[in-house]
C-alpha positions as CSV (number, residue, x, y, z in Angstrom):
1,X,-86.9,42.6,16.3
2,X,-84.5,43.8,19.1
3,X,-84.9,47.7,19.8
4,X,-82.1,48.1,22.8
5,X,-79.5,45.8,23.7
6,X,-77.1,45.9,27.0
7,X,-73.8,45.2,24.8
8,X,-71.6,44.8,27.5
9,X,-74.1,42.4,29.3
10,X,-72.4,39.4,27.8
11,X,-68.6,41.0,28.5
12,X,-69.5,41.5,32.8
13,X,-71.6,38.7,33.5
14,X,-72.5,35.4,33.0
15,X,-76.4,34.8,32.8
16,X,-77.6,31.8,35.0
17,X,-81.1,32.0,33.8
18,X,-83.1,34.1,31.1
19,X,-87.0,35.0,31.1
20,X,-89.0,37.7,29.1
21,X,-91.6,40.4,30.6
22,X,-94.1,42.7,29.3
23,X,-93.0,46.7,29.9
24,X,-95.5,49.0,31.6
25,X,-94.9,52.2,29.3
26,X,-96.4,55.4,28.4
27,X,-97.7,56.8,24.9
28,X,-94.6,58.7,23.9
29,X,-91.7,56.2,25.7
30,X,-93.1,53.5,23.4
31,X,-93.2,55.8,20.1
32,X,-89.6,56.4,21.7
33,X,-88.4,52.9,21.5
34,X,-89.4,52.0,18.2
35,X,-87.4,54.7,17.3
36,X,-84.9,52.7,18.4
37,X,-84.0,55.8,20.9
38,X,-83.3,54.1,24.7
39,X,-80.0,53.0,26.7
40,X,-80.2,49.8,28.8
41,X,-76.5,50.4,30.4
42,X,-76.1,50.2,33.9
43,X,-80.3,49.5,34.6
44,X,-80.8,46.7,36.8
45,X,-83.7,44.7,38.6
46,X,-85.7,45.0,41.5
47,X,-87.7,43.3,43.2
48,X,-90.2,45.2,46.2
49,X,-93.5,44.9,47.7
50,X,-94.3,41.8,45.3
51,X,-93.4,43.8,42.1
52,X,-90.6,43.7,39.8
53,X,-89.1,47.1,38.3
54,X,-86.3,48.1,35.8
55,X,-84.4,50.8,37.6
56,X,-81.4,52.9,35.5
57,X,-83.1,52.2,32.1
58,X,-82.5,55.6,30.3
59,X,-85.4,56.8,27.7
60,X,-85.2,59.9,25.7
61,X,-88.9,62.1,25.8
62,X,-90.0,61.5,21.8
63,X,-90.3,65.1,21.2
64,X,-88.1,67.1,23.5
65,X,-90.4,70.3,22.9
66,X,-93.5,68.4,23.4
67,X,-92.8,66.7,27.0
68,X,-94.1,67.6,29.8
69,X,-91.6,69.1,32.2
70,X,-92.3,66.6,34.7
71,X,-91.3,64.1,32.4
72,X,-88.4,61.8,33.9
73,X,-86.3,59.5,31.5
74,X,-85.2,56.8,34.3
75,X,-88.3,56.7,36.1
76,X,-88.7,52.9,37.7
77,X,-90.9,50.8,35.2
78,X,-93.0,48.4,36.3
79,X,-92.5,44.3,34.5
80,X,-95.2,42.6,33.8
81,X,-94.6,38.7,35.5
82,X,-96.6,36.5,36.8
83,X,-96.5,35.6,41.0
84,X,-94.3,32.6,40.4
85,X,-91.9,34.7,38.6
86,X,-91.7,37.5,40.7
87,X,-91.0,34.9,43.3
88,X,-88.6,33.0,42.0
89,X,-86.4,36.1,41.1
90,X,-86.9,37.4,44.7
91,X,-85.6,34.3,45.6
92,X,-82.0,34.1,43.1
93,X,-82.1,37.9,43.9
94,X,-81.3,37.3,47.6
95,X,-78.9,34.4,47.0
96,X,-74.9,35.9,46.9
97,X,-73.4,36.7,43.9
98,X,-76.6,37.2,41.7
99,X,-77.9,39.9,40.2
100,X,-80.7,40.4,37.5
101,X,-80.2,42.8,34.4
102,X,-82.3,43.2,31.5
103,X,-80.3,42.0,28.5
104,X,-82.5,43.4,25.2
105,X,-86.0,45.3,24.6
106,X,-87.6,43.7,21.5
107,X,-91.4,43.4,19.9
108,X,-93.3,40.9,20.0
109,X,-95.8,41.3,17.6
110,X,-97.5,44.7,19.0
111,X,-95.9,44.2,22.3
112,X,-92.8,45.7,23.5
113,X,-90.8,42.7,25.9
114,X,-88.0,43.2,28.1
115,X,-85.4,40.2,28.5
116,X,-84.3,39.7,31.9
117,X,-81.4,37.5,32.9
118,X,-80.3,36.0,36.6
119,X,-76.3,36.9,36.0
120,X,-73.5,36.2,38.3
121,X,-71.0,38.6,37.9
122,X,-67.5,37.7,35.7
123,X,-64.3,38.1,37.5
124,X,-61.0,39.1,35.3
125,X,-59.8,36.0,34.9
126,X,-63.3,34.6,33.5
127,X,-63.1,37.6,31.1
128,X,-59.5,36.7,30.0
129,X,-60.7,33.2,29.4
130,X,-63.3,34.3,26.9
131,X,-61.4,36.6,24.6
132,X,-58.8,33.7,24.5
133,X,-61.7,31.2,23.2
134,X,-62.8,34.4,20.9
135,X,-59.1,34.3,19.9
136,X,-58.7,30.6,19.0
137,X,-62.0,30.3,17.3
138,X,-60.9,33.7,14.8
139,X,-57.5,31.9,14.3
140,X,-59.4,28.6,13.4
141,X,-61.7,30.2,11.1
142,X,-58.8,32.4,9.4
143,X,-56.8,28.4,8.7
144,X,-59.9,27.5,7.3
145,X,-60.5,30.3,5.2
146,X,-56.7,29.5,3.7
C-alpha cells in the first residue's frame, strides 16, 4: 500500500532505472507515515562514505506536543541497500544528467520501503510531448466511448 508518493516525479523526469530500499526510521516517524502524514517533494539521493541517504524528505513529529524539541523533520535517513547497490548508484550518480529521487514510500508487509529511481531530468519539449500523447489517448477513449 503506497503511503507518500512524489506526484510530480513522473511530470520532471524520466526514470532510467527503479529499485526499492528499506527506511532507517524512528518509533514516532513510522507511526507518522502510516498515518499517511509525510511529503516526498523536492527529497533527493545521496550517496557518501559508502552509504545511501534520502535528503529533503519532509516528516511531521506524530504528536506535535509530545516531540522532543530536538526533533528535526528532514533529518538525512539512512537506506538500507546492499554494497552492489550502493555502488552501482554511485556510479549512475556521477554520470551527467542523472539524478536519483525516491518516487513512493509503501509497506511491505511490516516493513516500510522507499522506491528509488535513476531519473534523467525532462526538458520542455519532452514534457510537451507527453501531455500531447495524454491528449490523444483521452480523445481516443472519448470516440470509443461514443
Amino acid at each position: 500500500m503506497i503511503l507518500v508518493e512524489y506526484k510530480k516525479a513522473s511530470i520532471k523526469f524520466a526514470p532510467v532505472e527503479t529499485f526499492s530500499a528499506g527506511l532507517e526510521l524512528t518509533g514516532g516517524e513510522v507511526k507518522t507515515l502510516r498515518s499517511k502524514r509525510g511529503s516526498l517533494d523536492g527529497s533527493r539521493v545521496l550517496i557518501r562514505g559508502g552509504e545511501a541517504y534520502l535528503v529533503g524528505m519532509t516528516i511531521p513529529p506524530y504528536q506535535a506536543a509530545n516531540s522532543p524539541e530536538s526533533y528535526d523533520p528532514e533529518r538525512p535517513r539512512r537506506l538500507l541497500l546492499t554494497r552492489e547497490e550502493i555502488a552501482h548508484l554511485a556510479a549512475e550518480e556521477a554520470k551527467k544528467g542523472l539524478t536519483i529521487v525516491p518516487l513512493e514510500v509503501y509497506t511491505a508487509g511490516r516493513f516500510l520501503k522507499v522506491k528509488i529511481a535513476i531519473v534523467r531530468g525532462k526538458g520542455k519539449a519532452d514534457r510537451r510531448e507527453d501531455i500531447k500523447k495524454r491528449d490523444a489517448l483521452r480523445e481516443a477513449a472519448r470516440d470509443l466511448k461514443r
